[in-house]
MARTOR-551876 format. One line per 10 residues: number of its first residue (from 1); for each residue z negated, x negated, y negated of C-alpha. Coordinates in steps of 0.02 Angstrom, whole numbers, plus 50000, padded with zeros to 5 digits. Example, Ala and Ser with C-alpha at 12.3 -4.5 7.8 and 13.67 -1.06 7.14 Angstrom:
BEGIN
1> 49610 49385 50225; 49643 49316 50053 $
//
This chain:
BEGIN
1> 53884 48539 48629; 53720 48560 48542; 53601 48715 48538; 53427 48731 48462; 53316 48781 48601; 53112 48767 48599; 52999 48680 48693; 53003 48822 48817; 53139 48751 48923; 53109 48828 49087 $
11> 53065 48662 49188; 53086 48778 49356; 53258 48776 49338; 53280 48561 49324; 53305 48488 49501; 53346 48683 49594; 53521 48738 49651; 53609 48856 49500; 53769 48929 49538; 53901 49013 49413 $
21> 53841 49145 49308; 53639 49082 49305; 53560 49101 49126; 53450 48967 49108; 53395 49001 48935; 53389 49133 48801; 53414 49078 48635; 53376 49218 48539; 53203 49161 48498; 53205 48954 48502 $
31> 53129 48842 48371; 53211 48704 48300; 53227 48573 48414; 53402 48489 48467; 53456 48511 48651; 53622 48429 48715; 53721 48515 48868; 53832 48410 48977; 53925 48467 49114; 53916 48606 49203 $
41> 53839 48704 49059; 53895 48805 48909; 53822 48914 48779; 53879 49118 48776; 53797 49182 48640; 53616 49170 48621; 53620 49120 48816; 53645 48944 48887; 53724 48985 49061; 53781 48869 49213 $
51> 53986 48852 49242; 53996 48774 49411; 53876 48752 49572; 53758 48605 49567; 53584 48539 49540; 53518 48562 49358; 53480 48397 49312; 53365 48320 49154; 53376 48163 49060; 53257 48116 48914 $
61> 53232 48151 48773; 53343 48312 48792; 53502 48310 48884; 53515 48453 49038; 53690 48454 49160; 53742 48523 49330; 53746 48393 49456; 53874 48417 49586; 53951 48296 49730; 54149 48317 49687 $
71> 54282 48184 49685; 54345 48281 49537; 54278 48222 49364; 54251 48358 49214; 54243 48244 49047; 54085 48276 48930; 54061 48215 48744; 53949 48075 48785; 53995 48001 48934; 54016 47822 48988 $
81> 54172 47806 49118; 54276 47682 49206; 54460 47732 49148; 54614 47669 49202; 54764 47630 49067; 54924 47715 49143; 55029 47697 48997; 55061 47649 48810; 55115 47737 48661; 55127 47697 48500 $
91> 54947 47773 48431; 54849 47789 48594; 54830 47723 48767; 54856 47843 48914; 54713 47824 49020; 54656 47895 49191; 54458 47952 49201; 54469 48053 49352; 54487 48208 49269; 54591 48364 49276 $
101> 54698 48272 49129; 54744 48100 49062; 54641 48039 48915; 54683 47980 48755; 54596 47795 48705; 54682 47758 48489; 54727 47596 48473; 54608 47607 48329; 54453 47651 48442; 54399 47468 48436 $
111> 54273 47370 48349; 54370 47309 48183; 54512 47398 48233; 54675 47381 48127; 54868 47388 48149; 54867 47209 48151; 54739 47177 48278; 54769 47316 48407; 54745 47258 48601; 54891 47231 48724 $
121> 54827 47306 48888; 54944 47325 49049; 54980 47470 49140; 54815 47451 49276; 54683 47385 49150; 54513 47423 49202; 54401 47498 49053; 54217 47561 49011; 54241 47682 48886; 54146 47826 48787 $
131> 54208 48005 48796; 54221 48072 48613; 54301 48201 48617; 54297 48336 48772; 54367 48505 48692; 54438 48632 48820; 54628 48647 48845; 54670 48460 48751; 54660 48297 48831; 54502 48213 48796 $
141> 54475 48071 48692; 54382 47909 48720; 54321 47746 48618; 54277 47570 48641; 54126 47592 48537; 53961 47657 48526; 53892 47779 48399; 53865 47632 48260; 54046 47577 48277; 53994 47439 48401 $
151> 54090 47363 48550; 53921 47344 48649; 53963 47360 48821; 54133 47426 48833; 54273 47350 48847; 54404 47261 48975; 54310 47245 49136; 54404 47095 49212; 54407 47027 49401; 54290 47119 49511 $
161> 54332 47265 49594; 54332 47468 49555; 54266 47598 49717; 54285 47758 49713; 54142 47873 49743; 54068 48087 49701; 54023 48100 49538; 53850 48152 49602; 53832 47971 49684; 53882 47901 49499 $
171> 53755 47998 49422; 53613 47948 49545; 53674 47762 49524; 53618 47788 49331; 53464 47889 49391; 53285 47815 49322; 53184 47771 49436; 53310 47645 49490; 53406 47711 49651; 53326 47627 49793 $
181> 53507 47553 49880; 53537 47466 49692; 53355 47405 49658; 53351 47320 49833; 53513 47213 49824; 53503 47181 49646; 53330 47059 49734; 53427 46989 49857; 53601 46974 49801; 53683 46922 49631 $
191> 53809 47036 49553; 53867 47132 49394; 53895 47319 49417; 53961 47462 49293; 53938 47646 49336; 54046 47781 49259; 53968 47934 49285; 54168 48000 49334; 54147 47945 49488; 54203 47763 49475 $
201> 54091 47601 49483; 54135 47429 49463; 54049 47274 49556; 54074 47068 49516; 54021 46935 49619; 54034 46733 49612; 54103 46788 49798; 54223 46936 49859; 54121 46958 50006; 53978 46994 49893 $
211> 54084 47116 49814; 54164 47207 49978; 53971 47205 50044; 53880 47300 49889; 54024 47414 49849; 54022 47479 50039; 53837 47468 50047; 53811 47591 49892; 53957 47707 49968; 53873 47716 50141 $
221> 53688 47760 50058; 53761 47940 49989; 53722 48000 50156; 53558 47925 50184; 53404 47997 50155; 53273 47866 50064; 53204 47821 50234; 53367 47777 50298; 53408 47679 50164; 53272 47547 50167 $
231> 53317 47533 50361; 53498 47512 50325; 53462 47393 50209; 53343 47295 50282; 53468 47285 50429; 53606 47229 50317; 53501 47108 50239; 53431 47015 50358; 53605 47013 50449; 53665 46888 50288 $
241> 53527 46761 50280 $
//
């Protein structure tokens, strides 16, 4: 969803609790400037109002959501998820993202996509994917591309392994600054990692035990505060020299 909201954003709002029912902004009397509302938000009117408890959250240049810890994912035009391919038709893949219904990837939703090149995944493919499509009361729809028609980064994500995690963990993972648990074993260890802001990340290491040990590691730091982390951490650490 886009709005066209001033300058005049209230700022006291971004990083404060909001609940159901807050009005965050009147609309009534915006300039033209392009806002984009992810989760969590919705416009009634001339008034852009909060749907579910959370932290209002800001990313630049002009995307605002609700932040919220559930295990329960609520898909936003936008988004880049790890989904899960449950089963094949004909035009589309059935995917799992997490969220309160299956998704819908077309076999077309690929780079140079045609009838006679479409992919053959297996029921328990692993994919990053872009949510295109997030209407109310119809099962979302994803792609393989970017914006330019572009495979980029999504894709198959092959070996590795998937963890479960809150959606508000996800969202921190993605967080600039860098989130300190990431930034300090990216130094010390190597790995790949993909973050779906559905709750879902993936990690890769030369060695499982690289894998099992990040993966737990990023877990286990929801609960810490920053303090704790860099203990934790430096504990962990200094346990694998």
């Amino acid at each position: 969803m886009e709005t066209k909201p001033s300058s005049t954003f209230p700022s006291t709002f971004v990083d404060q609790l909001v609940v159901p029912g807050d009005v965050i902004l009147d609309l009534s009397s915006m300039a033209n400037q392009t806002l984009k509302l992810g989760g969590g938000l919705r416009q009634d009117g001339d008034s852009i109002s909060v749907m579910k408890s959370g932290t209002l959250r800001f990313t630049k240049p002009n995307k605002y959501w609700v932040e919220s810890s559930h295990k329960r994912y609520v898909p936003s035009v936008g988004d880049n998820v790890l989904g899960v391919v449950v089963d094949t038709k004909p035009d589309n893949f059935l995917v799992d993202i997490k969220g309160p219904a299956l998704a819908f990837l077309p076999v077309l939703a690929f780079e140079g996509g045609t009838r006679r090149n479409i992919p053959k995944f297996e029921v328990g493919t692993l994919l990053y994917v872009r949510v295109v499509n997030a209407n109310t009361g119809m099962n979302p729809e994803l792609s393989c591309m970017d914006a330019n028609g572009k495979a980029g980064e999504y894709g198959v994500l092959k070996e590795g392994y998937m963890f479960e995690s809150s959606t508000g963990l996800s969202r921190t993972l993605l967080s600039s600054p860098p989130y300190p648990t990431l930034e300090a074993l990216g130094k010390k260890l190597s790995f790949e990692i993909a973050v779906g802001i559905n709750g879902r990340f993936w990690v890769n290491a030369s060695q499982s035990s690289t894998v099992i040990l990040v993966g737990n590691a990023i877990l286990k730091s929801e609960s810490l505060s920053v303090v704790q982390q860099k203990i934790y951490l430096e504990k962990l650490l200094k346990s694998i020299q």
